[in-house]
PyMOL commands that place a pseudoatom at each C-alpha (Angstrom):
pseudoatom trace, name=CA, resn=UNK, resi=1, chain=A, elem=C, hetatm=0, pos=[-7.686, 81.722, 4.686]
pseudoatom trace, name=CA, resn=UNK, resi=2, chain=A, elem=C, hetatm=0, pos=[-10.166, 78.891, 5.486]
pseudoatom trace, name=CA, resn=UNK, resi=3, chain=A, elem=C, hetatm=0, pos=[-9.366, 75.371, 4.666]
pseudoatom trace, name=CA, resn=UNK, resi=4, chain=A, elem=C, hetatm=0, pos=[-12.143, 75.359, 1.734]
pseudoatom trace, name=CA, resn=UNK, resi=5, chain=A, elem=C, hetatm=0, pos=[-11.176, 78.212, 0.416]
pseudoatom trace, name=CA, resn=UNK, resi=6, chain=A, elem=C, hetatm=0, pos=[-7.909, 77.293, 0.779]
pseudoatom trace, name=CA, resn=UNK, resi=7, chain=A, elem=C, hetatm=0, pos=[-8.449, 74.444, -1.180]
pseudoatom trace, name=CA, resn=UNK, resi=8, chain=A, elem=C, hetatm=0, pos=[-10.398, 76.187, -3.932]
pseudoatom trace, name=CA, resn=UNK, resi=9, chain=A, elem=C, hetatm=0, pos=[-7.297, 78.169, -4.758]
pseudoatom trace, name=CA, resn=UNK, resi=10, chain=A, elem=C, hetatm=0, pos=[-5.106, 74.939, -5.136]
pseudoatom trace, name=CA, resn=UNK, resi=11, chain=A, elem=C, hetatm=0, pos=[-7.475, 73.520, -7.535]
pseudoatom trace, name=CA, resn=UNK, resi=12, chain=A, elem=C, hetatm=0, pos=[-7.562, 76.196, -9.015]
pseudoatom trace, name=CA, resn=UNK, resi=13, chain=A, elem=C, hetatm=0, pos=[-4.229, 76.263, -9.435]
pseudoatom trace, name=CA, resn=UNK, resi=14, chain=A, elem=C, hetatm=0, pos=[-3.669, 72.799, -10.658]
pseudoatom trace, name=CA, resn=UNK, resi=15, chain=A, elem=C, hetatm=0, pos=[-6.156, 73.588, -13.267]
pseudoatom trace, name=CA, resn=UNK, resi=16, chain=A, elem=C, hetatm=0, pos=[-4.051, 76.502, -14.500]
pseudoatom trace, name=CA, resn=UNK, resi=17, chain=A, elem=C, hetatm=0, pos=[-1.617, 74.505, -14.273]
pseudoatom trace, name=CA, resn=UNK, resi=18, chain=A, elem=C, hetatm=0, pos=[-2.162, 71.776, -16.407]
pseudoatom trace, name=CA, resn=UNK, resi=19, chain=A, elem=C, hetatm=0, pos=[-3.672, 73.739, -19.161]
pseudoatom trace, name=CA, resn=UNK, resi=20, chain=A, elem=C, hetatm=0, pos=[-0.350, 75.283, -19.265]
pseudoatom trace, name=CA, resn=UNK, resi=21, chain=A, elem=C, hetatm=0, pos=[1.804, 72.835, -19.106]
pseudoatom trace, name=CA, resn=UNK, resi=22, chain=A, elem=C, hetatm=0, pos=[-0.313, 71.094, -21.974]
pseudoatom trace, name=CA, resn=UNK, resi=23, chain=A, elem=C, hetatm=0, pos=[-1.072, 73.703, -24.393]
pseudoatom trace, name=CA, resn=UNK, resi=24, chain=A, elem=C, hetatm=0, pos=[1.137, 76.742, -23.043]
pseudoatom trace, name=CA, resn=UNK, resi=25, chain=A, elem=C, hetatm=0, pos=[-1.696, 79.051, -22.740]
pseudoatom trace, name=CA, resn=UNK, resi=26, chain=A, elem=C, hetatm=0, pos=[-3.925, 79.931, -20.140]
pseudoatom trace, name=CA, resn=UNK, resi=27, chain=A, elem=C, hetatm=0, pos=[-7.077, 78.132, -18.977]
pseudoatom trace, name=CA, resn=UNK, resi=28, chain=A, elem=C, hetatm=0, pos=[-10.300, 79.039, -20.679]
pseudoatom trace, name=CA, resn=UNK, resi=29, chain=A, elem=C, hetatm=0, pos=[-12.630, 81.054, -18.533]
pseudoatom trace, name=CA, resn=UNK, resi=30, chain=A, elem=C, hetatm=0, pos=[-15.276, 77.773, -18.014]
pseudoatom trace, name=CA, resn=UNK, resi=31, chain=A, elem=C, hetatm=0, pos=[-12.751, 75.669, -16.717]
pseudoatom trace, name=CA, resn=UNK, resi=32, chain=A, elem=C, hetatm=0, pos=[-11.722, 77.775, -13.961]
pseudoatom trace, name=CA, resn=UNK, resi=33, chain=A, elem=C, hetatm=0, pos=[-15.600, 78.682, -13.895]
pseudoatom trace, name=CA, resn=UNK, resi=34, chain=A, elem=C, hetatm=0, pos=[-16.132, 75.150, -12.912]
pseudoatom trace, name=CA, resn=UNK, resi=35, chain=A, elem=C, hetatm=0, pos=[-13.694, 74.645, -10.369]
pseudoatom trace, name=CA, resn=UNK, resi=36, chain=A, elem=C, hetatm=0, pos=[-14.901, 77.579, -8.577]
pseudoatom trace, name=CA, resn=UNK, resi=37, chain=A, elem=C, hetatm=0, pos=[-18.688, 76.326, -9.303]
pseudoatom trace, name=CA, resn=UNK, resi=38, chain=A, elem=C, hetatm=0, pos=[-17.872, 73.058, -7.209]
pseudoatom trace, name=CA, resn=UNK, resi=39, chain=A, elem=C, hetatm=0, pos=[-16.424, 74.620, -4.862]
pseudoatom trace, name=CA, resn=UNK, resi=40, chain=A, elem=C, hetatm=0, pos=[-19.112, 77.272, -4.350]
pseudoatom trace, name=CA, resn=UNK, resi=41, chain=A, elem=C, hetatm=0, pos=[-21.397, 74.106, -3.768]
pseudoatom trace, name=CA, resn=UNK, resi=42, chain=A, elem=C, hetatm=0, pos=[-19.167, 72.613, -1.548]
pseudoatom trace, name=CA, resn=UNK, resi=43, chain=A, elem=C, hetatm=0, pos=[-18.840, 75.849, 0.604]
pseudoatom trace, name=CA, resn=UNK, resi=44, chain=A, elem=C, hetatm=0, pos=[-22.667, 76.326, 0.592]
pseudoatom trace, name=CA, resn=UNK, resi=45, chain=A, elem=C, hetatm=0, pos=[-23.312, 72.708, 2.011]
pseudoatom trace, name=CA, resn=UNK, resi=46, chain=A, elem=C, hetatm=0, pos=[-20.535, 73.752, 4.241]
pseudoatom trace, name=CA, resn=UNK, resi=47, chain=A, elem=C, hetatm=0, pos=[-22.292, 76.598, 5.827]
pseudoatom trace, name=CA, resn=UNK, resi=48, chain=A, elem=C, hetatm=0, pos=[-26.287, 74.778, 5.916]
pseudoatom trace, name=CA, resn=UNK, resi=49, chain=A, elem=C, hetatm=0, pos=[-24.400, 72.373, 7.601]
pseudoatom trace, name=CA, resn=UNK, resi=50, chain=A, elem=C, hetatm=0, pos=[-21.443, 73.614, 10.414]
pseudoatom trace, name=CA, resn=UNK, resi=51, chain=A, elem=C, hetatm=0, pos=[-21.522, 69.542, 11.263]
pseudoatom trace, name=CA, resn=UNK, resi=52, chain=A, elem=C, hetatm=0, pos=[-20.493, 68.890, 7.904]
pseudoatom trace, name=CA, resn=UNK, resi=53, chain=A, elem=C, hetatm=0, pos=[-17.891, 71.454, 7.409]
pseudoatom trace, name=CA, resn=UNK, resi=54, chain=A, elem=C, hetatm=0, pos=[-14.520, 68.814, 8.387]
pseudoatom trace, name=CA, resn=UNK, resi=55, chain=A, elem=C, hetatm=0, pos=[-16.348, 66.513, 6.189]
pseudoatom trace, name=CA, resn=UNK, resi=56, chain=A, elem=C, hetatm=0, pos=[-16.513, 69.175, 3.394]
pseudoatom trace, name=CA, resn=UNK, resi=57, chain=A, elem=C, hetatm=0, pos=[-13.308, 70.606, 3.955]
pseudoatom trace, name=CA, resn=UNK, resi=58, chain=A, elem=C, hetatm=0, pos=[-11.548, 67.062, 3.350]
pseudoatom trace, name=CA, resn=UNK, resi=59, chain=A, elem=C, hetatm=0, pos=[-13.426, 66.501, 0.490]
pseudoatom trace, name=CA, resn=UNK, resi=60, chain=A, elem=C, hetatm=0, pos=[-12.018, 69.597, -1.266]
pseudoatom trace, name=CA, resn=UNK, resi=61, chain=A, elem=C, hetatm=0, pos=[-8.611, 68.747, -0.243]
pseudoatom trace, name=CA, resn=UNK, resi=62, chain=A, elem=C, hetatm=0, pos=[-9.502, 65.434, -1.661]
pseudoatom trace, name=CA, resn=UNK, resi=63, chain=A, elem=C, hetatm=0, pos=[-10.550, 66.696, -5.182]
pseudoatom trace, name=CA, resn=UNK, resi=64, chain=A, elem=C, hetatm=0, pos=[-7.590, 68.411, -5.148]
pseudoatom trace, name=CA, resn=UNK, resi=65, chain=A, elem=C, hetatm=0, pos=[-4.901, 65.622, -4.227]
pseudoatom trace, name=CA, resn=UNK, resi=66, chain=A, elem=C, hetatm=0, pos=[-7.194, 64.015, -6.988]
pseudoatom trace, name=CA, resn=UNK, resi=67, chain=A, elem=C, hetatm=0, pos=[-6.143, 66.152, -9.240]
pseudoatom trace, name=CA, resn=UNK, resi=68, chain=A, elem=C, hetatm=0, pos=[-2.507, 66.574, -8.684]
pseudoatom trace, name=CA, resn=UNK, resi=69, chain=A, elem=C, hetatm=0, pos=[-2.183, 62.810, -9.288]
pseudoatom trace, name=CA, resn=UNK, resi=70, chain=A, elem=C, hetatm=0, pos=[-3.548, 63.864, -12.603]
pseudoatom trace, name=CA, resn=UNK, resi=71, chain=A, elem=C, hetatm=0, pos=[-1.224, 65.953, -13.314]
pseudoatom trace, name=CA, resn=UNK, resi=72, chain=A, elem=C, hetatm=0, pos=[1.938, 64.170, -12.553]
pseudoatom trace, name=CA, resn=UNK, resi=73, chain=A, elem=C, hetatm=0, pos=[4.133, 63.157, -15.515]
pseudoatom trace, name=CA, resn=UNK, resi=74, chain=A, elem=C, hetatm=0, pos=[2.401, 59.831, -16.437]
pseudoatom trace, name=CA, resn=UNK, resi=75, chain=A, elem=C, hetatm=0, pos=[0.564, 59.641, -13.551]
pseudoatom trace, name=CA, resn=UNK, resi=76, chain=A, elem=C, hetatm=0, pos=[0.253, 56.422, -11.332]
pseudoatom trace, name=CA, resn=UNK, resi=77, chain=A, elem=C, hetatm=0, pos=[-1.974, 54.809, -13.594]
pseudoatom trace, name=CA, resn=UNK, resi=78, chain=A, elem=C, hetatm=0, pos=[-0.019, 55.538, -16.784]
pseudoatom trace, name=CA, resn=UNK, resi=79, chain=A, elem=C, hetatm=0, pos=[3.031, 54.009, -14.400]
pseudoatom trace, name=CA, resn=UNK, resi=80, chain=A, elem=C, hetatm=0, pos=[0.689, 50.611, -13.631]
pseudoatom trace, name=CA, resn=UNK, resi=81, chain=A, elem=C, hetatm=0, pos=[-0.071, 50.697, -17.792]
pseudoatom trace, name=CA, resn=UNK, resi=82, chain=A, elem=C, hetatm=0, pos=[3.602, 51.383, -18.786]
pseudoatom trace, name=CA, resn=UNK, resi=83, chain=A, elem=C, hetatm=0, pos=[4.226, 48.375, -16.853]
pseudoatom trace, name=CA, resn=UNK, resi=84, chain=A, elem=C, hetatm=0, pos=[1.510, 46.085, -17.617]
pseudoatom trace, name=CA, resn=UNK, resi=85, chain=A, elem=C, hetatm=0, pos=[2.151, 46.806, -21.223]
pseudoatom trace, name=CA, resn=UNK, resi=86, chain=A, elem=C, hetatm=0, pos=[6.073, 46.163, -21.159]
pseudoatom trace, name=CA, resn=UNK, resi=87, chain=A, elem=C, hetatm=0, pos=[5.323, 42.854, -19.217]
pseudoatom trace, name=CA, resn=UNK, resi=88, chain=A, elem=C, hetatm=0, pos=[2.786, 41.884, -22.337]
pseudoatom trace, name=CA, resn=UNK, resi=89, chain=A, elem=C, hetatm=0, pos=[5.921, 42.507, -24.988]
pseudoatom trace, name=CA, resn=UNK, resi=90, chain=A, elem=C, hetatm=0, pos=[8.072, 40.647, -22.718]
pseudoatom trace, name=CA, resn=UNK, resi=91, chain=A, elem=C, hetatm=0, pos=[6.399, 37.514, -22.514]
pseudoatom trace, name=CA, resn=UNK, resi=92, chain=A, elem=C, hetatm=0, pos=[5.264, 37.657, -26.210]
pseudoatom trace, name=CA, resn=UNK, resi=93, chain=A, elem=C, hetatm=0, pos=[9.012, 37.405, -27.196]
pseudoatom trace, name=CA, resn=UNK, resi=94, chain=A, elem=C, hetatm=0, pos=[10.900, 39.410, -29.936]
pseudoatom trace, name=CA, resn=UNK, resi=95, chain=A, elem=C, hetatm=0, pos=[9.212, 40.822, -32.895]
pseudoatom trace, name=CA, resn=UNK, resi=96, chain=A, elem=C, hetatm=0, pos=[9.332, 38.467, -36.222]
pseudoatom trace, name=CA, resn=UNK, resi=97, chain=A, elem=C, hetatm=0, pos=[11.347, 39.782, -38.752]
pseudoatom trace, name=CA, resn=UNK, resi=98, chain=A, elem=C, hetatm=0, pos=[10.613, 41.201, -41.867]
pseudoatom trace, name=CA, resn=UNK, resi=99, chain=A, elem=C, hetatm=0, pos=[11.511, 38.396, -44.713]
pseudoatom trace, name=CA, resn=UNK, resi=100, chain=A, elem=C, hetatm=0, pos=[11.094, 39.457, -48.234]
pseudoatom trace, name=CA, resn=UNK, resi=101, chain=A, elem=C, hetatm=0, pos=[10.092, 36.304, -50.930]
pseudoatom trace, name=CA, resn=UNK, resi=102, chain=A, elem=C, hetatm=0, pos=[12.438, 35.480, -53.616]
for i in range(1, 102): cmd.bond("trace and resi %d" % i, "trace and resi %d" % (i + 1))
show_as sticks, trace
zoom trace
């Protein structure tokens, strides 16, 4: 298997994936459709260009590391948010209490 296509059937993968993961069913048709659609392009600018092809290849690879990160728990940017958000509540002090008027 070639590196592109090789990366085509990782994202697709990842796709399939996620949507399980998220919703427990399989992906619909046009997502997978799309992944394979951008990869088709990238394979066709691939072979117009044999120069190109490392350059190609590594970008698949790098959609596809792209979207791994997306499917992590949280991701790295919900990690940076989780953060930033705790660091807000901390310096803001405790919450005021509820007092009721008598």
């Amino acid at each position: 298997m070639g590196g592109l296509a090789g990366a085509w059937a990782a994202g697709v993968s990842i796709v399939a994936w996620r949507e399980i993961r998220a919703s427990g069913h399989m992906p619909v048709p046009a997502a997978l459709l799309g992944v394979t659609g951008l990869f088709a392009v990238l394979a066709l600018i691939a072979d117009m260009s044999p120069s190109a092809r490392p350059v190609v290849t590594l970008l698949g690879w790098g959609l596809d590391v792209a979207g791994f990160m997306q499917v992590l728990p949280a991701g790295l940017f919900g990690q940076i948010q989780g953060a930033q958000s705790t660091e807000a509540a901390a310096e803001q002090g405790p919450a005021p209490k509820n007092v009721e008027a008598v």
